[in-house]
PDBQT receptor file of N, H, CA, C and O in Angstrom, charges set to zero:
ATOM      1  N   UNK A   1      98.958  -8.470  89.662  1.00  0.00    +0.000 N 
ATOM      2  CA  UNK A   1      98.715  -9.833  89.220  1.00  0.00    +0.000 C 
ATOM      3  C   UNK A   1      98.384 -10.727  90.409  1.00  0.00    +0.000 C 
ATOM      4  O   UNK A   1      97.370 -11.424  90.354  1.00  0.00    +0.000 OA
ATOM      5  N   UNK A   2      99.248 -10.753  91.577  1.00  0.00    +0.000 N 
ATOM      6  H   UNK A   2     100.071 -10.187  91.622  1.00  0.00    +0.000 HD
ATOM      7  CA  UNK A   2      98.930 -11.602  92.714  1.00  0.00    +0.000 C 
ATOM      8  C   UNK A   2      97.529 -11.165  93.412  1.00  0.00    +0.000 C 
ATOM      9  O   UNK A   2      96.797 -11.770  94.195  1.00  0.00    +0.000 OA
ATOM     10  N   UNK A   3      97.438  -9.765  92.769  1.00  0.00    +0.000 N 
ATOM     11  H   UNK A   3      98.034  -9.274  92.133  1.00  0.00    +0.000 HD
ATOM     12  CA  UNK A   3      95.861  -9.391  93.783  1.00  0.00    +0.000 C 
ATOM     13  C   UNK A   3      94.580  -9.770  92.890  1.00  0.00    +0.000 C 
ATOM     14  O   UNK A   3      93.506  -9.830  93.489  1.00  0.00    +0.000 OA
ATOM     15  N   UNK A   4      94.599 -10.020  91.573  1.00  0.00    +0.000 N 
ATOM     16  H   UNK A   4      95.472  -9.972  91.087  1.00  0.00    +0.000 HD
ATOM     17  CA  UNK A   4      93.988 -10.550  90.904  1.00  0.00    +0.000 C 
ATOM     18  C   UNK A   4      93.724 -12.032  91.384  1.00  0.00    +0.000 C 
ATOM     19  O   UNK A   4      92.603 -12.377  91.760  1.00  0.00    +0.000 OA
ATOM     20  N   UNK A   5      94.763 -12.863  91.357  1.00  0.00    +0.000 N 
ATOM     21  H   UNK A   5      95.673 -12.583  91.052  1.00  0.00    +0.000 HD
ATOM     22  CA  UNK A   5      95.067 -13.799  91.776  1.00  0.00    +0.000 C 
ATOM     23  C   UNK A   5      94.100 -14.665  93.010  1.00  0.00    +0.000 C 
ATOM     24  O   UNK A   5      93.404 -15.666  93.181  1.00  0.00    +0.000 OA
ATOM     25  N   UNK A   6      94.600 -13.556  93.628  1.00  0.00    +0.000 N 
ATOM     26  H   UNK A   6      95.165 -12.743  93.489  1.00  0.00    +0.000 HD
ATOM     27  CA  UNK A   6      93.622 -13.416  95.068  1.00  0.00    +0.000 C 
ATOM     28  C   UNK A   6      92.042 -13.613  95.618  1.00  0.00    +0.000 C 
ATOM     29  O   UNK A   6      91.398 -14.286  96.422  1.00  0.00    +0.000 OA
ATOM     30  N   UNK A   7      91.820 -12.213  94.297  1.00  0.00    +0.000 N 
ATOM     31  H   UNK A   7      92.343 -11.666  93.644  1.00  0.00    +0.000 HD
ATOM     32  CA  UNK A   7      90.684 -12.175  94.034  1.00  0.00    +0.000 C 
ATOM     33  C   UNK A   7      89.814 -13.421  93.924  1.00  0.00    +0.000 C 
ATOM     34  O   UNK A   7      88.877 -13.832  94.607  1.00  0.00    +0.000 OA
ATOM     35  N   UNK A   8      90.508 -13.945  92.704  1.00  0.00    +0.000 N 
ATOM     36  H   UNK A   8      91.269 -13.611  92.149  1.00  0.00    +0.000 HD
ATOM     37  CA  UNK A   8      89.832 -14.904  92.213  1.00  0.00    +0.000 C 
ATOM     38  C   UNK A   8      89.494 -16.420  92.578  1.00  0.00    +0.000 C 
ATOM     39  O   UNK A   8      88.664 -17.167  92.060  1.00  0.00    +0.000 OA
ATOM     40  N   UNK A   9      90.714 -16.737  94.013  1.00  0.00    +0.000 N 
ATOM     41  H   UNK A   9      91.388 -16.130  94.434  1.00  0.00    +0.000 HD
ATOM     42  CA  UNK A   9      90.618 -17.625  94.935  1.00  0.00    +0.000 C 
ATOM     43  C   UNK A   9      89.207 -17.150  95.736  1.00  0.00    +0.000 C 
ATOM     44  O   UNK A   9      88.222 -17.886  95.676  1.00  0.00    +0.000 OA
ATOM     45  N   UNK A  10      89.166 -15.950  96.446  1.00  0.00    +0.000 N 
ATOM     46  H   UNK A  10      89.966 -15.352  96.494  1.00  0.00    +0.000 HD
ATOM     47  CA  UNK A  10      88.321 -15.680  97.232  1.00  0.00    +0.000 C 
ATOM     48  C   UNK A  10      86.773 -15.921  96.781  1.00  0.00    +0.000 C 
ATOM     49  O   UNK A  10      85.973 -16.601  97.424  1.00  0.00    +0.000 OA
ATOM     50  N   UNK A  11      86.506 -15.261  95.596  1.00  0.00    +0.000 N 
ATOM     51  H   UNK A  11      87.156 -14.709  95.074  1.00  0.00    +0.000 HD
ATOM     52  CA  UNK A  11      85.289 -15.743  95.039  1.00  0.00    +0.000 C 
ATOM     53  C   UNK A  11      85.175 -17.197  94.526  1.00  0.00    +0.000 C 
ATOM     54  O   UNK A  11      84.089 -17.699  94.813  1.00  0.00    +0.000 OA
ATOM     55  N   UNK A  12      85.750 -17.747  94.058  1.00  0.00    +0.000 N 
ATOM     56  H   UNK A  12      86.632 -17.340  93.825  1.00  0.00    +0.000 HD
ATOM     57  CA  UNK A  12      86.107 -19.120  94.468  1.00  0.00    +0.000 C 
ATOM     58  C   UNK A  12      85.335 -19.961  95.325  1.00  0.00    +0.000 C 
ATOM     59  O   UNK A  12      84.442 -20.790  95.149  1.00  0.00    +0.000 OA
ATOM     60  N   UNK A  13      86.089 -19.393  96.529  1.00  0.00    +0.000 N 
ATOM     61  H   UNK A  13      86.815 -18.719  96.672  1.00  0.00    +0.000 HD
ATOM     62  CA  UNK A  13      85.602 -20.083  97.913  1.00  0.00    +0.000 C 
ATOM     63  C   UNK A  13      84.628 -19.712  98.508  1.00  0.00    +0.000 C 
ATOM     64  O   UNK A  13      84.204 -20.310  99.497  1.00  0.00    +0.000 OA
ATOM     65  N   UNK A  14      83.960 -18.402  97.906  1.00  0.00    +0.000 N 
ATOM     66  H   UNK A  14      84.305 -17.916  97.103  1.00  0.00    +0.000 HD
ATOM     67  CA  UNK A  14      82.904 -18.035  98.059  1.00  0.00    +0.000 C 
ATOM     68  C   UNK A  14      81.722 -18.725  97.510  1.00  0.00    +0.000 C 
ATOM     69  O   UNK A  14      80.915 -19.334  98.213  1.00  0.00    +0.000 OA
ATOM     70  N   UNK A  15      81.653 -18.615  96.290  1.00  0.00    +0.000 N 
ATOM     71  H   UNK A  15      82.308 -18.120  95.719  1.00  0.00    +0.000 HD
ATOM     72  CA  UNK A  15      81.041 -19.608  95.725  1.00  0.00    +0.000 C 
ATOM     73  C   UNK A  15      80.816 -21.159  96.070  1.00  0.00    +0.000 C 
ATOM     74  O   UNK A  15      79.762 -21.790  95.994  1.00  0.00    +0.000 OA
ATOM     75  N   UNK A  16      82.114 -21.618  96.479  1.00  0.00    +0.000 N 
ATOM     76  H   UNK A  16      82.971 -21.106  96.540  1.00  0.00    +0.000 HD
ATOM     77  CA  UNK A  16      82.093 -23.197  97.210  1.00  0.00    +0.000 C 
ATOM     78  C   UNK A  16      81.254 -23.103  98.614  1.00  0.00    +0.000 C 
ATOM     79  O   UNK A  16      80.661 -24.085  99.062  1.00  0.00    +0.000 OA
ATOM     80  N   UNK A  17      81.260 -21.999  99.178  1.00  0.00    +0.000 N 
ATOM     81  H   UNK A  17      81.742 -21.202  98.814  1.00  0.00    +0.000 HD
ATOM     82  CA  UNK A  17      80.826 -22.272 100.193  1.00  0.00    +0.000 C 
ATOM     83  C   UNK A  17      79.152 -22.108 100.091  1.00  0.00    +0.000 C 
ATOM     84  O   UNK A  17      78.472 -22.985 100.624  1.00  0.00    +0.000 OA
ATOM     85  N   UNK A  18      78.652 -21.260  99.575  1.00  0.00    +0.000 N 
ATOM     86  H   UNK A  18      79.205 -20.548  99.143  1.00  0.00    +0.000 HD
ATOM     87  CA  UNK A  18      77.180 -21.107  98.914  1.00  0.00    +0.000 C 
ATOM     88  C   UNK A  18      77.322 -22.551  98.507  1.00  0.00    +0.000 C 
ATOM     89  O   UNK A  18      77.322 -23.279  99.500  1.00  0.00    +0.000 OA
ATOM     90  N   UNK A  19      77.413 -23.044  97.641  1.00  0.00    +0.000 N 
ATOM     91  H   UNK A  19      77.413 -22.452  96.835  1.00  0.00    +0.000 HD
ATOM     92  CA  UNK A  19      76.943 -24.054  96.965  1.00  0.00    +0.000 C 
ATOM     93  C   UNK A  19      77.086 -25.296  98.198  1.00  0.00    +0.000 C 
ATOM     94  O   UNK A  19      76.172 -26.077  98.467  1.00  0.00    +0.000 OA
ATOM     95  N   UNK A  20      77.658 -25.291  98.481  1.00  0.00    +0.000 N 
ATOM     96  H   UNK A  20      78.400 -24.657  98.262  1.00  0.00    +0.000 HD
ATOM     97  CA  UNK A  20      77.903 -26.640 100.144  1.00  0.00    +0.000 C 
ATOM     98  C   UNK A  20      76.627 -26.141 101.316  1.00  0.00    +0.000 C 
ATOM     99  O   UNK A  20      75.837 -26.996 101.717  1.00  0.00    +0.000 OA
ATOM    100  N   UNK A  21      76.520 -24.575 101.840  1.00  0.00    +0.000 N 
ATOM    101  H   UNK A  21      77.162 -23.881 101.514  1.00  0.00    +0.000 HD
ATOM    102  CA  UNK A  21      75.229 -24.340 101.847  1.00  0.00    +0.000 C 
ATOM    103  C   UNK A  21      73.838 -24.756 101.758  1.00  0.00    +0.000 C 
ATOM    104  O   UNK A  21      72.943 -25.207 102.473  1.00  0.00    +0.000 OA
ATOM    105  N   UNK A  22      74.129 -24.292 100.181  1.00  0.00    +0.000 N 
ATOM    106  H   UNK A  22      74.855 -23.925  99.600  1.00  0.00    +0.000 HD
ATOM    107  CA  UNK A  22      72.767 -24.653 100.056  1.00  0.00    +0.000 C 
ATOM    108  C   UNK A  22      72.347 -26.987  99.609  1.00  0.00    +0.000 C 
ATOM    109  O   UNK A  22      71.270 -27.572  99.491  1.00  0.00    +0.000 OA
ATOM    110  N   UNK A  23      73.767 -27.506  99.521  1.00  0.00    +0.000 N 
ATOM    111  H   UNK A  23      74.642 -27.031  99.618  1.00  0.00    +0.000 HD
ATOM    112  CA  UNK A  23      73.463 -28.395  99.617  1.00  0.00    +0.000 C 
ATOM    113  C   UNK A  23      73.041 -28.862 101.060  1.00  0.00    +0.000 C 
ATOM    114  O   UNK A  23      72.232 -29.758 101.300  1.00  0.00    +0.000 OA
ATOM    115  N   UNK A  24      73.670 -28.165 101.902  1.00  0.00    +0.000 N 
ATOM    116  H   UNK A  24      74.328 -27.437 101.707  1.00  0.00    +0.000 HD
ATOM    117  CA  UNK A  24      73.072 -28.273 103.246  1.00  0.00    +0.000 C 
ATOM    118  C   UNK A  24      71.509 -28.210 103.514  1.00  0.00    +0.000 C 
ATOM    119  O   UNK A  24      70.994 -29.161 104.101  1.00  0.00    +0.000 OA
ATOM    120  N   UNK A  25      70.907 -27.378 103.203  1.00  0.00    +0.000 N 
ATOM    121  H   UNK A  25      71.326 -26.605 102.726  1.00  0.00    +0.000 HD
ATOM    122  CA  UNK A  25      69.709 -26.854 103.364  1.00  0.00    +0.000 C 
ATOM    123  C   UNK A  25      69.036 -27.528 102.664  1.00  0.00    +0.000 C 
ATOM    124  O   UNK A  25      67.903 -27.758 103.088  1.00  0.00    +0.000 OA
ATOM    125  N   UNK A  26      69.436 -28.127 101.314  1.00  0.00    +0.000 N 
ATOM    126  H   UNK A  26      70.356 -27.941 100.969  1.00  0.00    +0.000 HD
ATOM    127  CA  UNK A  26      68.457 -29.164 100.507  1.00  0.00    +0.000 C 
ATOM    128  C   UNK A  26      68.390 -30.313 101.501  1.00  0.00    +0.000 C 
ATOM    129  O   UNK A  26      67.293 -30.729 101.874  1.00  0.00    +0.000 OA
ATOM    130  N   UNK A  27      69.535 -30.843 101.943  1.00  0.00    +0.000 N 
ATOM    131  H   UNK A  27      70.426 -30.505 101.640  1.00  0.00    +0.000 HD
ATOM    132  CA  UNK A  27      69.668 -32.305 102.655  1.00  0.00    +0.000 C 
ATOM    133  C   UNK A  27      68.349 -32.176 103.869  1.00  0.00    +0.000 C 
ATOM    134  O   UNK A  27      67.368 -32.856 104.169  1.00  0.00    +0.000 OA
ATOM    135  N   UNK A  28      68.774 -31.300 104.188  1.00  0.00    +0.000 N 
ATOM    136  H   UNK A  28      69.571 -30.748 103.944  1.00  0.00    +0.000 HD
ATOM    137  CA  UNK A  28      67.783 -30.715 105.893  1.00  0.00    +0.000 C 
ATOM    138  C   UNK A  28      66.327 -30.663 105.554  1.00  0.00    +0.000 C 
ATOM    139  O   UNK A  28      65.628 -31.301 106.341  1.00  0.00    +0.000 OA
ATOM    140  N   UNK A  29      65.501 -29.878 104.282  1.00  0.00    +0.000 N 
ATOM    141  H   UNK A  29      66.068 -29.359 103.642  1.00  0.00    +0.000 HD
ATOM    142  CA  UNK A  29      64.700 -30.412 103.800  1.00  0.00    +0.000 C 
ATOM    143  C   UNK A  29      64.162 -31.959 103.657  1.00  0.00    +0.000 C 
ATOM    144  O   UNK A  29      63.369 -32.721 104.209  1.00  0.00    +0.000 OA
ATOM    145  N   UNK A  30      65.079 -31.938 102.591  1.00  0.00    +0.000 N 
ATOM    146  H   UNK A  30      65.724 -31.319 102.143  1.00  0.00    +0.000 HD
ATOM    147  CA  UNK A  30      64.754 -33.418 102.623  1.00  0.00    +0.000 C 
ATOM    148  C   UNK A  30      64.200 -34.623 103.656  1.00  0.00    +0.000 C 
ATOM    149  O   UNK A  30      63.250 -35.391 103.505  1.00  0.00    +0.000 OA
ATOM    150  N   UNK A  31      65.295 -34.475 104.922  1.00  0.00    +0.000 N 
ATOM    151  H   UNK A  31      66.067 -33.851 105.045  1.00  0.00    +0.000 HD
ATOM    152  CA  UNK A  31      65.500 -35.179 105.902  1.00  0.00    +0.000 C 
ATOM    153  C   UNK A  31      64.207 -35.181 106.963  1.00  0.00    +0.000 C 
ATOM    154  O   UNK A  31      63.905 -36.196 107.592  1.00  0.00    +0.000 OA
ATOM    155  N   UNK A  32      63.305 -33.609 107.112  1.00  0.00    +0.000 N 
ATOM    156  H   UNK A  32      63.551 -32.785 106.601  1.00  0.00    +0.000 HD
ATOM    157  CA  UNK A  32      62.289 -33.195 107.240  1.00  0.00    +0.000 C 
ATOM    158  C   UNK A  32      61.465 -33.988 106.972  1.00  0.00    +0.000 C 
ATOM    159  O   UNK A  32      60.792 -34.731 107.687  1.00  0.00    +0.000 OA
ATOM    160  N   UNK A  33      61.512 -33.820 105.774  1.00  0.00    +0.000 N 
ATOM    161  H   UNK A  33      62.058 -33.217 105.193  1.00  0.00    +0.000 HD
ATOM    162  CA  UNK A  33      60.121 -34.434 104.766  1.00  0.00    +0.000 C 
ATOM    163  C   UNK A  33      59.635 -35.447 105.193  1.00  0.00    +0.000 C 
ATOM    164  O   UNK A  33      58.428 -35.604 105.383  1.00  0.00    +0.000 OA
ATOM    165  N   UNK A  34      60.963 -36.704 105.513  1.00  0.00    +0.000 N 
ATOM    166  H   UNK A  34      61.943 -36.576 105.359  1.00  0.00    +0.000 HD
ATOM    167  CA  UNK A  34      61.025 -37.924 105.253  1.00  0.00    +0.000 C 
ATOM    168  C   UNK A  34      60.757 -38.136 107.183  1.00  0.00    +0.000 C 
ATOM    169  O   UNK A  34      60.187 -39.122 107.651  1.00  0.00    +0.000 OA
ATOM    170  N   UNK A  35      61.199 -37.219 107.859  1.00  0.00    +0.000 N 
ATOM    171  H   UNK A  35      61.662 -36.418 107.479  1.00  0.00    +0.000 HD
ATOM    172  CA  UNK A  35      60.826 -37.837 109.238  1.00  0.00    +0.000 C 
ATOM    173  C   UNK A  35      58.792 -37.402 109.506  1.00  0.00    +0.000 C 
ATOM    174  O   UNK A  35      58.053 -37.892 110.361  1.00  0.00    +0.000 OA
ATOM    175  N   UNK A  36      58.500 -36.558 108.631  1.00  0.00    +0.000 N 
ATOM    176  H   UNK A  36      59.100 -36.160 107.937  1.00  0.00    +0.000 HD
ATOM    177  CA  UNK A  36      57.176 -36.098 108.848  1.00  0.00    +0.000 C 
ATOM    178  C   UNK A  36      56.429 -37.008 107.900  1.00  0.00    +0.000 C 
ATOM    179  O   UNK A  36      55.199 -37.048 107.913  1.00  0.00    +0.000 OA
ATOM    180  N   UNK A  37      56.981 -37.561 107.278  1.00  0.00    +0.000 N 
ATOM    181  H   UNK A  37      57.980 -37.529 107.267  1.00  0.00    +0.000 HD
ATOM    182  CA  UNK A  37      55.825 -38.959 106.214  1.00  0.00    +0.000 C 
ATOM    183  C   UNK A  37      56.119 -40.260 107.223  1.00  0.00    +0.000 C 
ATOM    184  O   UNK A  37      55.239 -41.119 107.166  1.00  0.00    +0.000 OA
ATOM    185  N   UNK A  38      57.203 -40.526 108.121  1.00  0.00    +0.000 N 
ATOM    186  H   UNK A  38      57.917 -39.828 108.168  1.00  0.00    +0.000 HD
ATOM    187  CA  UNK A  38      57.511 -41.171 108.490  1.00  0.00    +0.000 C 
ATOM    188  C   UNK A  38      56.623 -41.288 110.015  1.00  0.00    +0.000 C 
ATOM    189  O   UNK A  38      56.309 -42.337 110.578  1.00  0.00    +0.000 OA
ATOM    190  N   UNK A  39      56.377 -40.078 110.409  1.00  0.00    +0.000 N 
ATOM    191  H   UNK A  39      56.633 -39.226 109.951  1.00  0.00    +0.000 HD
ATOM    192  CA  UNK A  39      55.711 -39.462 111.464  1.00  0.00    +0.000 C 
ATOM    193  C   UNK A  39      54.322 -40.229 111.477  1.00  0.00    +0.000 C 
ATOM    194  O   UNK A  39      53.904 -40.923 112.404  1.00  0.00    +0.000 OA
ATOM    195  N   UNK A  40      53.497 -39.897 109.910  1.00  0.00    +0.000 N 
ATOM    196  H   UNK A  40      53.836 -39.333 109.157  1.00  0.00    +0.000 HD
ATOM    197  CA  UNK A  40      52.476 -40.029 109.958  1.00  0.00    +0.000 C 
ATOM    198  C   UNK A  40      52.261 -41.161 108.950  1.00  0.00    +0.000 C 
ATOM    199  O   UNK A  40      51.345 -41.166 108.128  1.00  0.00    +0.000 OA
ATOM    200  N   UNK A  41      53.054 -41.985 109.065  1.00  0.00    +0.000 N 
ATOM    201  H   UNK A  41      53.799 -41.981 109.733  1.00  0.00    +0.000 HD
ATOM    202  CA  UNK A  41      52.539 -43.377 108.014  1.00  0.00    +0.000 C 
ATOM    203  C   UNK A  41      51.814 -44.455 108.772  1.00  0.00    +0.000 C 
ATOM    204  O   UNK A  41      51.394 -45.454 108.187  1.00  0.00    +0.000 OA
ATOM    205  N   UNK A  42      51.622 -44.225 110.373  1.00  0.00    +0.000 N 
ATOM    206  H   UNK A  42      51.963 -43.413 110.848  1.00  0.00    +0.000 HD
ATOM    207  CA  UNK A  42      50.759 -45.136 110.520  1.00  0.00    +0.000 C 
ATOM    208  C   UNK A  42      50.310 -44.303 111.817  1.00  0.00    +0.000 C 
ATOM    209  O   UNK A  42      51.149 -43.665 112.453  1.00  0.00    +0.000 OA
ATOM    210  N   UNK A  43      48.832 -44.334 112.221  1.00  0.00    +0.000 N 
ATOM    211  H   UNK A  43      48.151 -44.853 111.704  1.00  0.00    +0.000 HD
ATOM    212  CA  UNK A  43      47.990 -43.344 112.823  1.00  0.00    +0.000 C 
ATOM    213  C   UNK A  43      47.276 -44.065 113.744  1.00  0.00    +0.000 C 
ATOM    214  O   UNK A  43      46.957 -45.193 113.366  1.00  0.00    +0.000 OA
ATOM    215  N   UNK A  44      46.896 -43.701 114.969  1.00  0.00    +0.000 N 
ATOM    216  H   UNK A  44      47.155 -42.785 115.276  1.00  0.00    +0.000 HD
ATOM    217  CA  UNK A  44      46.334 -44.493 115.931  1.00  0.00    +0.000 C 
ATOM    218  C   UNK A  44      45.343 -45.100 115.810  1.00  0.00    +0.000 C 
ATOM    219  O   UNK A  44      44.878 -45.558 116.853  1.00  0.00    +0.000 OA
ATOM    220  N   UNK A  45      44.574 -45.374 114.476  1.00  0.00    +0.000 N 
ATOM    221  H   UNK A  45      44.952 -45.002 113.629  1.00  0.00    +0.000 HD
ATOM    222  CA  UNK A  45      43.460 -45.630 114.186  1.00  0.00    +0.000 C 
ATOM    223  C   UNK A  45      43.738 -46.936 113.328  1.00  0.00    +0.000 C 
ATOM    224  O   UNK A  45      42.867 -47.805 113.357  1.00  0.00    +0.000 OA
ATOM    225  N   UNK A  46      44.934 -47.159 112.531  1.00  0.00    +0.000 N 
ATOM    226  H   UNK A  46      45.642 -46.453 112.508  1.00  0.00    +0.000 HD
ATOM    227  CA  UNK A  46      45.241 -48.004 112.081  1.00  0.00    +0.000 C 
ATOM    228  C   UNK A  46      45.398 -49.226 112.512  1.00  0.00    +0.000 C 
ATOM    229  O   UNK A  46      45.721 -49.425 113.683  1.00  0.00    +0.000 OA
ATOM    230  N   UNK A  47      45.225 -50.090 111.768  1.00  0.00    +0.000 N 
ATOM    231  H   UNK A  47      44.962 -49.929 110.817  1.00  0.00    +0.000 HD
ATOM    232  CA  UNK A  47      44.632 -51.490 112.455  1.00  0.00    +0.000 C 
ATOM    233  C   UNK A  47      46.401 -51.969 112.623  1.00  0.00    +0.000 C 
ATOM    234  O   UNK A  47      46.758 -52.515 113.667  1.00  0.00    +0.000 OA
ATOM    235  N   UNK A  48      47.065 -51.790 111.878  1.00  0.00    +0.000 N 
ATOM    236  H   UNK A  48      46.775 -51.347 111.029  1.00  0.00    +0.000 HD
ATOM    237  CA  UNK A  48      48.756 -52.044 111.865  1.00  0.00    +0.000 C 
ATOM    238  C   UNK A  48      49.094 -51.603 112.934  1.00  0.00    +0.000 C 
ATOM    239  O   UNK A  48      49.618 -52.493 113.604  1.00  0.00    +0.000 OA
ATOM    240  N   UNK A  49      49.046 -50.424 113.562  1.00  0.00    +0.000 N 
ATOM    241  H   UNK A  49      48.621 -49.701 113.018  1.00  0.00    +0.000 HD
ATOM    242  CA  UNK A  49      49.509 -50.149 114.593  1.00  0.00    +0.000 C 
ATOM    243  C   UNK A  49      49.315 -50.585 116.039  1.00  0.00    +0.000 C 
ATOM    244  O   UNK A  49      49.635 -50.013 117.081  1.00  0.00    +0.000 OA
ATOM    245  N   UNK A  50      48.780 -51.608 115.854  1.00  0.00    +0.000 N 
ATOM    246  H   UNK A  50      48.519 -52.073 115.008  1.00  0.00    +0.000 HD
ATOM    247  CA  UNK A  50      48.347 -52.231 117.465  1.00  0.00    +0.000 C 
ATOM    248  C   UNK A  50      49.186 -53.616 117.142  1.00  0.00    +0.000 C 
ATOM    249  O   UNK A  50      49.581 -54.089 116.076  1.00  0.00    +0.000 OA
ATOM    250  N   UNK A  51      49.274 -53.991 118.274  1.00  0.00    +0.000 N 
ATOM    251  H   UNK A  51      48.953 -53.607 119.139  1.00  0.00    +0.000 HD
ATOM    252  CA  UNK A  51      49.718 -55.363 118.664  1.00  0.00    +0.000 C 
ATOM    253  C   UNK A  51      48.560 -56.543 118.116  1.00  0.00    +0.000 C 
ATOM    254  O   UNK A  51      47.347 -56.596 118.318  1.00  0.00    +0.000 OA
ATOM    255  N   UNK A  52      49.587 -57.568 117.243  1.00  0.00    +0.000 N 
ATOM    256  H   UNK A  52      50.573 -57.525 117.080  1.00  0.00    +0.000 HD
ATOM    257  CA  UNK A  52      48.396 -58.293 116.960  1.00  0.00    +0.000 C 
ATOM    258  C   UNK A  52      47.810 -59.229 118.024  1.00  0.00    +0.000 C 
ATOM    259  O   UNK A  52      48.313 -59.758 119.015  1.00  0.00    +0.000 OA
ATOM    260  N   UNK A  53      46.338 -59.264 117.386  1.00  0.00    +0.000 N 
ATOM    261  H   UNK A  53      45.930 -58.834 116.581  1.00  0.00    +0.000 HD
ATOM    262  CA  UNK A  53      45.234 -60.120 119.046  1.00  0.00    +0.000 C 
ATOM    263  C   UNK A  53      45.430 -61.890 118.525  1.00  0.00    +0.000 C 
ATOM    264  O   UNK A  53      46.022 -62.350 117.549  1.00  0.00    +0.000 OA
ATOM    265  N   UNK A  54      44.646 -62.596 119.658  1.00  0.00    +0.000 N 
ATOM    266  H   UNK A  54      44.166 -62.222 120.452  1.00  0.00    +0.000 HD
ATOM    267  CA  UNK A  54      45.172 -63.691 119.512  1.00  0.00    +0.000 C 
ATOM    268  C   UNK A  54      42.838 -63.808 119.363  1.00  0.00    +0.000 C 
ATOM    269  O   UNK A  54      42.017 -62.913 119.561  1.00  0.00    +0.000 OA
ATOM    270  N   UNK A  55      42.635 -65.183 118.986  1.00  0.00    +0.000 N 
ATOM    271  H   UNK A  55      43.302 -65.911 118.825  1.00  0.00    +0.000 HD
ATOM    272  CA  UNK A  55      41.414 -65.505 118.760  1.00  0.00    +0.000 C 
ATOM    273  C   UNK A  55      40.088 -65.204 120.060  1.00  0.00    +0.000 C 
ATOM    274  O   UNK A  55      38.889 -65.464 119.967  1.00  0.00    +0.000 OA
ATOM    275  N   UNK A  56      40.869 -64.556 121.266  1.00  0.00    +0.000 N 
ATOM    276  H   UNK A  56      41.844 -64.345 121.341  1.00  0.00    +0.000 HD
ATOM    277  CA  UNK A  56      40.263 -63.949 122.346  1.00  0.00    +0.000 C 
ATOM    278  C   UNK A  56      39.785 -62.325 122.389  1.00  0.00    +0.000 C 
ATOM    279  O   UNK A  56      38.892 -61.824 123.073  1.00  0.00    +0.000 OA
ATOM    280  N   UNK A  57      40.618 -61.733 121.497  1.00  0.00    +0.000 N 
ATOM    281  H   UNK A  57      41.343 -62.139 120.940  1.00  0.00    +0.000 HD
ATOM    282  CA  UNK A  57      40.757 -60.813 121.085  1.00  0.00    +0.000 C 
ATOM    283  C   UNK A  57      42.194 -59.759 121.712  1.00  0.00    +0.000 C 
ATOM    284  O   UNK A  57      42.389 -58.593 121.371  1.00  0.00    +0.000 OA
ATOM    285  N   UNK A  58      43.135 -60.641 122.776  1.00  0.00    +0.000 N 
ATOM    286  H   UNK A  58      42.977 -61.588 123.053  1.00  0.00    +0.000 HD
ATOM    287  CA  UNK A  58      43.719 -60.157 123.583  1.00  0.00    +0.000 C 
ATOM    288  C   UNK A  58      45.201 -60.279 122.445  1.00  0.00    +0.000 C 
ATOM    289  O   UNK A  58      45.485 -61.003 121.491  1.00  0.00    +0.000 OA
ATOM    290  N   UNK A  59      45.923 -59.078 123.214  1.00  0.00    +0.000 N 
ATOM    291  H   UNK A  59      45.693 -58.490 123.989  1.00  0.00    +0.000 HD
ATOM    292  CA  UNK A  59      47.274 -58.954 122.314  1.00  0.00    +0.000 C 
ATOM    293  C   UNK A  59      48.299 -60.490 122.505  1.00  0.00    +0.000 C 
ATOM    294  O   UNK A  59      48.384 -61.308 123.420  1.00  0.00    +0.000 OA
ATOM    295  N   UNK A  60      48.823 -60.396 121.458  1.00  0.00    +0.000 N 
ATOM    296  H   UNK A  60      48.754 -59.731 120.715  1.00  0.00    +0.000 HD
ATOM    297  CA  UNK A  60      49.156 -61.763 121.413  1.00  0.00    +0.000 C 
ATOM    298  C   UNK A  60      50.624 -61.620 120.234  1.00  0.00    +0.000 C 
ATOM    299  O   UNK A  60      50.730 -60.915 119.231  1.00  0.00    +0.000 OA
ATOM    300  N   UNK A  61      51.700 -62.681 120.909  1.00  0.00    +0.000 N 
ATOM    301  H   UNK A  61      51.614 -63.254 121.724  1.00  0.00    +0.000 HD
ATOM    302  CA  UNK A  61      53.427 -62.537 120.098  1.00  0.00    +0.000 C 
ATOM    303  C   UNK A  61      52.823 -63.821 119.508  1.00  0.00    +0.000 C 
ATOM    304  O   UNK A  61      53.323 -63.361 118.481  1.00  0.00    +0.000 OA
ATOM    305  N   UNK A  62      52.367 -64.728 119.217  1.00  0.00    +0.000 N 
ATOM    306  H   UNK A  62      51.960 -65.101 120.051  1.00  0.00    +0.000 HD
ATOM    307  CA  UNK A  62      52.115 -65.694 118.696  1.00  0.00    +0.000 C 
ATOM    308  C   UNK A  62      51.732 -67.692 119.307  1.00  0.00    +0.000 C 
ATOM    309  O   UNK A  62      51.067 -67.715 120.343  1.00  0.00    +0.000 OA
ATOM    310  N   UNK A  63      51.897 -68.330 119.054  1.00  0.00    +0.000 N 
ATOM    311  H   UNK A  63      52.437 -68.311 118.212  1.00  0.00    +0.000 HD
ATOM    312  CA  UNK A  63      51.406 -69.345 119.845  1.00  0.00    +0.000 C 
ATOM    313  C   UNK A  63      52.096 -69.842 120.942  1.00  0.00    +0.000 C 
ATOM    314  O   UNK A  63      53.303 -69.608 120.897  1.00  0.00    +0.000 OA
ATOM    315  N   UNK A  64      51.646 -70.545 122.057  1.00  0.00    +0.000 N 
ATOM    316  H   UNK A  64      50.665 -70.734 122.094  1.00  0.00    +0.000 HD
ATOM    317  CA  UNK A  64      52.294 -70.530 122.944  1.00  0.00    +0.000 C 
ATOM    318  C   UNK A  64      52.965 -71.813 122.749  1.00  0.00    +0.000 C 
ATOM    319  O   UNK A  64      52.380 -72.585 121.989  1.00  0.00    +0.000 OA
ATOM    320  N   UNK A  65      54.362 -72.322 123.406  1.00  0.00    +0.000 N 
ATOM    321  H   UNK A  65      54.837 -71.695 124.023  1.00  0.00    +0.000 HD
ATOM    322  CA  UNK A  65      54.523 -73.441 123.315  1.00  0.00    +0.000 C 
ATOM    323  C   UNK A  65      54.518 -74.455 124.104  1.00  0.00    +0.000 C 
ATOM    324  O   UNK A  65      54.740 -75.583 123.662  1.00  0.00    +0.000 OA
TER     325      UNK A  65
């Protein structure tokens, strides 16, 4: 009875641990995904990605005071 018992803890925790696993491996995916869309959401060609110009055409934080 106690080795039954046993048993049935062990697969148990077997199971818990697969399943924590593979929630692992989903998260890590995920986390992937989101740094590689993140990577490429704005591209050196994009007009967003530069510093904005001032009416000279030179980079510019905004008016002077």
């Amino acid at each position: 009875m106690a080795e039954q018992r046993q048993t049935s803890q062990q697969q148990a925790s077997r199971q818990q641990q697969r399943s924590e696993e593979e929630r692992r491996l989903q998260a890590a995916e995920r986390n992937k995904d989101w740094a590689d869309r993140a990577a490429h959401a704005r591209t050196a060609d994009d007009p967003r990605a530069v510093a904005p110009r001032d009416a000279a055409g030179r980079p510019s934080t905004g008016e002077r005071f």
